[in-house]
N, CA, C and O atoms as a GROMACS GRO file, in nm:
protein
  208
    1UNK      N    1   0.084  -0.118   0.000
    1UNK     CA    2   0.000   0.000   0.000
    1UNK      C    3   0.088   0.123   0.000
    1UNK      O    4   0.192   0.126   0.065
    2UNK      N    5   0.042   0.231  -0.078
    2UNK     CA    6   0.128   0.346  -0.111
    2UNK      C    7   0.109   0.425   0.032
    2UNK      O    8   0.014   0.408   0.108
    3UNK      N    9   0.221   0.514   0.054
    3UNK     CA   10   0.185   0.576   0.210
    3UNK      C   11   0.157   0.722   0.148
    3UNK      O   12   0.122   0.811   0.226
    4UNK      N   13   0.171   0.750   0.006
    4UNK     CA   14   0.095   0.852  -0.076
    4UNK      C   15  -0.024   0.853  -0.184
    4UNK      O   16  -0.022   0.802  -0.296
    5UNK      N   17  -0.128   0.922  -0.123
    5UNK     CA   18  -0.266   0.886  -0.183
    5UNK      C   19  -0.334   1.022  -0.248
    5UNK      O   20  -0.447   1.060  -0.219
    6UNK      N   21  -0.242   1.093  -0.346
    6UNK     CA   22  -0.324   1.154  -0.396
    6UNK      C   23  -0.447   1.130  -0.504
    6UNK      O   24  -0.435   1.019  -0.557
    7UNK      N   25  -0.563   1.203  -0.549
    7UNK     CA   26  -0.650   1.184  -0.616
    7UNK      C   27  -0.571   1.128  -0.766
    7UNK      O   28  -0.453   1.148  -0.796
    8UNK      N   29  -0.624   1.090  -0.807
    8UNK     CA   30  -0.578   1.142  -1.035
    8UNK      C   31  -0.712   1.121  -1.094
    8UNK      O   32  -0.801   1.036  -1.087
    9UNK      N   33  -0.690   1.239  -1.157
    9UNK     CA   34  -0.814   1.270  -1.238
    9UNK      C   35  -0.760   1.199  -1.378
    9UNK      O   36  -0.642   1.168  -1.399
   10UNK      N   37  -0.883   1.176  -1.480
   10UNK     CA   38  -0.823   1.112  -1.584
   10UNK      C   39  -0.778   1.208  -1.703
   10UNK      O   40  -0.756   1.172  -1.819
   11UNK      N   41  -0.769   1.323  -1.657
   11UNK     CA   42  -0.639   1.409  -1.770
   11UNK      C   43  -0.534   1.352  -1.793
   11UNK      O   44  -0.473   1.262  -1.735
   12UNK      N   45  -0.517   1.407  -1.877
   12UNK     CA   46  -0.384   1.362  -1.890
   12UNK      C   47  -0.262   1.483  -1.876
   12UNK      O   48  -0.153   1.466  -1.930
   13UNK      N   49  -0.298   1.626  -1.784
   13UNK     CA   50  -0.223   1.740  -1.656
   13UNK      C   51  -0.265   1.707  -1.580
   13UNK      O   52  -0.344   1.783  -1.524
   14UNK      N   53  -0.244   1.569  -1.522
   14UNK     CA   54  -0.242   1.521  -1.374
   14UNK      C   55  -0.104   1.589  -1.325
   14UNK      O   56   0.007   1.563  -1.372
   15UNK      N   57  -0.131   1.676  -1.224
   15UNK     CA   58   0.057   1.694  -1.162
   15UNK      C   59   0.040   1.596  -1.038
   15UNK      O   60  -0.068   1.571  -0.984
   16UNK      N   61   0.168   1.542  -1.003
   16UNK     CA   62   0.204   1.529  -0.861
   16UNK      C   63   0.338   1.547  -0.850
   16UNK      O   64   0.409   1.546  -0.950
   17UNK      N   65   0.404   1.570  -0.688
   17UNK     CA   66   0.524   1.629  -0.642
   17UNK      C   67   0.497   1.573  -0.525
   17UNK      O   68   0.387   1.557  -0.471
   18UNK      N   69   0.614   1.540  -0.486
   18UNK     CA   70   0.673   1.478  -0.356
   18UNK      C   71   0.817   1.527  -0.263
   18UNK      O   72   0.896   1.558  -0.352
   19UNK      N   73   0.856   1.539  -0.187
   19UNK     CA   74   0.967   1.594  -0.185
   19UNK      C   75   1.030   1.394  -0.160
   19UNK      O   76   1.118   1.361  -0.240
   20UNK      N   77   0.992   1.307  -0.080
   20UNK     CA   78   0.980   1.192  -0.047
   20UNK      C   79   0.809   1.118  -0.090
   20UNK      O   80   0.699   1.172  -0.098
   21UNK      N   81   0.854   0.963  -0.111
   21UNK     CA   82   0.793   0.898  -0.086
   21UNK      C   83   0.806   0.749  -0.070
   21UNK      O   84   0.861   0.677  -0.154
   22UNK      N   85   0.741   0.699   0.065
   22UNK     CA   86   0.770   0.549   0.093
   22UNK      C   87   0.656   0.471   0.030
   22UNK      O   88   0.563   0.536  -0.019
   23UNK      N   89   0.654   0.349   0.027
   23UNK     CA   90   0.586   0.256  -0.030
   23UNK      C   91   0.616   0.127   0.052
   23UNK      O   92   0.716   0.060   0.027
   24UNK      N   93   0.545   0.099   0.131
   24UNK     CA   94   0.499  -0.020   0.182
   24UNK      C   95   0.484  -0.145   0.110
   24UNK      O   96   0.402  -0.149   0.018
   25UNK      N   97   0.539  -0.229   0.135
   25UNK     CA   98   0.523  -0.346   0.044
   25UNK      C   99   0.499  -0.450   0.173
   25UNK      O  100   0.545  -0.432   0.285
   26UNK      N  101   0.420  -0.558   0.134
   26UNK     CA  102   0.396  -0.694   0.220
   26UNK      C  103   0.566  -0.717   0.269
   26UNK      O  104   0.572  -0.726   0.392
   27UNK      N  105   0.673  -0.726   0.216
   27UNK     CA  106   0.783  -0.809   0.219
   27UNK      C  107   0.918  -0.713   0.247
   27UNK      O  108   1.032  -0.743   0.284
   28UNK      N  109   0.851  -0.574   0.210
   28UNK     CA  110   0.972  -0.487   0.226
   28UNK      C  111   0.930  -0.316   0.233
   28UNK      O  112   0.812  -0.284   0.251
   29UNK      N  113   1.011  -0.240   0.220
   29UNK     CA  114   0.953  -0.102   0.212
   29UNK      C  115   1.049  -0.017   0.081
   29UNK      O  116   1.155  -0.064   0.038
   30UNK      N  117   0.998   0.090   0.041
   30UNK     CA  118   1.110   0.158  -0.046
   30UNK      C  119   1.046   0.292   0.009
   30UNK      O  120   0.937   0.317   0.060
   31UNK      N  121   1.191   0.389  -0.030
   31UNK     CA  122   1.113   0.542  -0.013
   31UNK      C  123   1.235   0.567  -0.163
   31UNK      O  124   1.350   0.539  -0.198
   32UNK      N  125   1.118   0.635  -0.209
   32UNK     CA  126   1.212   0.744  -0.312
   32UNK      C  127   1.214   0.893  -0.301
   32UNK      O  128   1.111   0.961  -0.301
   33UNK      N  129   1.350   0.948  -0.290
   33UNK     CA  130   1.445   1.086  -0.246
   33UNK      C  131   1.378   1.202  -0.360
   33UNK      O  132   1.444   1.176  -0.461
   34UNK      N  133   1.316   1.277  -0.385
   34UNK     CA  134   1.280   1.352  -0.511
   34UNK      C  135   1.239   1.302  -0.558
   34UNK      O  136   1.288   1.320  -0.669
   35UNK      N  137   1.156   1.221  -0.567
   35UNK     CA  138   1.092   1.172  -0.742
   35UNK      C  139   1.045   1.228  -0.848
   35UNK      O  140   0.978   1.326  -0.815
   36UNK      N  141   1.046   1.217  -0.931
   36UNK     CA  142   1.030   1.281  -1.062
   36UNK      C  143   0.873   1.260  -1.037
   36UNK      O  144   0.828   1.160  -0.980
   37UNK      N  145   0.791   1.372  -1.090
   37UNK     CA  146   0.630   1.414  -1.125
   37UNK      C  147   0.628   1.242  -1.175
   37UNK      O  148   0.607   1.154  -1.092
   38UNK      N  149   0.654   1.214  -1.323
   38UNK     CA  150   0.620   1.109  -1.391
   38UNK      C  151   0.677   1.050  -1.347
   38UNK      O  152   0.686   0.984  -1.451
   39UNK      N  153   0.742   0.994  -1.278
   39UNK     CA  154   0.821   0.876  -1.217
   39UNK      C  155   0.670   0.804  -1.051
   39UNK      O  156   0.630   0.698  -1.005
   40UNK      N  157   0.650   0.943  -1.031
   40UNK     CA  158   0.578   0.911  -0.917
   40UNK      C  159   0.385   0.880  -0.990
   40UNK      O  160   0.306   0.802  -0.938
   41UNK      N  161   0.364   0.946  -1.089
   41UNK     CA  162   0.250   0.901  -1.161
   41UNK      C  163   0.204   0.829  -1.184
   41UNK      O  164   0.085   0.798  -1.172
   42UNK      N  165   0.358   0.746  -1.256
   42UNK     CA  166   0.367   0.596  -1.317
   42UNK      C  167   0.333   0.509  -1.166
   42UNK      O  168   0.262   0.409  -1.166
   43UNK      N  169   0.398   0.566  -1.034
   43UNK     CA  170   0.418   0.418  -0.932
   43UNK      C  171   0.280   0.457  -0.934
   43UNK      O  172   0.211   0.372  -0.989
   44UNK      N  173   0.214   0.561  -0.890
   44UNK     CA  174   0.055   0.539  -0.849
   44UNK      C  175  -0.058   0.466  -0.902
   44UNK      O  176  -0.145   0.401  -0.845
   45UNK      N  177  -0.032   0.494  -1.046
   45UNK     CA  178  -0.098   0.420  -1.167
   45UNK      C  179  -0.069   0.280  -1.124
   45UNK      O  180  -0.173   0.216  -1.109
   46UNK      N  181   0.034   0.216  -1.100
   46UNK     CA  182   0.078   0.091  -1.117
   46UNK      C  183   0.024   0.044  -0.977
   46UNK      O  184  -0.031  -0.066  -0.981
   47UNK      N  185   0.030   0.101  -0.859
   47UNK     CA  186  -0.032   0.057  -0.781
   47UNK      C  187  -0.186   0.070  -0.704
   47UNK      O  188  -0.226   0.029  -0.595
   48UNK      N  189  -0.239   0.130  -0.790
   48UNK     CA  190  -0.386   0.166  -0.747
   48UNK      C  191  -0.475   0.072  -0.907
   48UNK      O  192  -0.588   0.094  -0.949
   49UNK      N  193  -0.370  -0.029  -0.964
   49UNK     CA  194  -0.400  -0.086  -1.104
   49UNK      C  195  -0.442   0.003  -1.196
   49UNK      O  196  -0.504  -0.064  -1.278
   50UNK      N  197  -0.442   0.103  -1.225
   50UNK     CA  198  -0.480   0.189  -1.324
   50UNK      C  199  -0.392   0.211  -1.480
   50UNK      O  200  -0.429   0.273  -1.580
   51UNK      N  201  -0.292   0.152  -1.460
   51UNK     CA  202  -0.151   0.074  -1.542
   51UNK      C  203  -0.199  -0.045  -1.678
   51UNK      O  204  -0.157  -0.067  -1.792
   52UNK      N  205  -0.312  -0.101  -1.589
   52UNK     CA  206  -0.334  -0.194  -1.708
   52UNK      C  207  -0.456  -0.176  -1.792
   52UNK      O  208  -0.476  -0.251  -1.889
   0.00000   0.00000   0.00000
C-alpha cells in the first residue's frame, strides 16, 4: 500500500510532487528521495492498477 494517496483525475495534466515517498510493500519497504512528477504518476498508476 502506497503511504501517498493523492486523487488522479483522468487528464492527462495530472501533476504530482513529492519531496519523499515510501511505499509499503507486504515483504519490504522503499522510499524514493525527489521523485520525478512522472516517475511518481507511473508508481501510483501501477499501484492503485490503473496501469493496465
Amino acid at each position: 500500500m502506497a503511504a501517498i494517496a493523492p486523487s488522479l483525475s483522468t487528464s492527462t495534466q495530472t501533476s504530482v510532487s513529492a519531496g519523499s515517498c515510501k511505499v509499503e510493500f507486504r515483504h519490504g519497504n522503499m522510499t524514493l528521495e525527489n521523485p520525478s512528477p512522472e516517475l511518481l504518476t507511473l508508481l501510483i498508476r501501477e499501484l492503485t492498477g490503473r496501469g493496465r
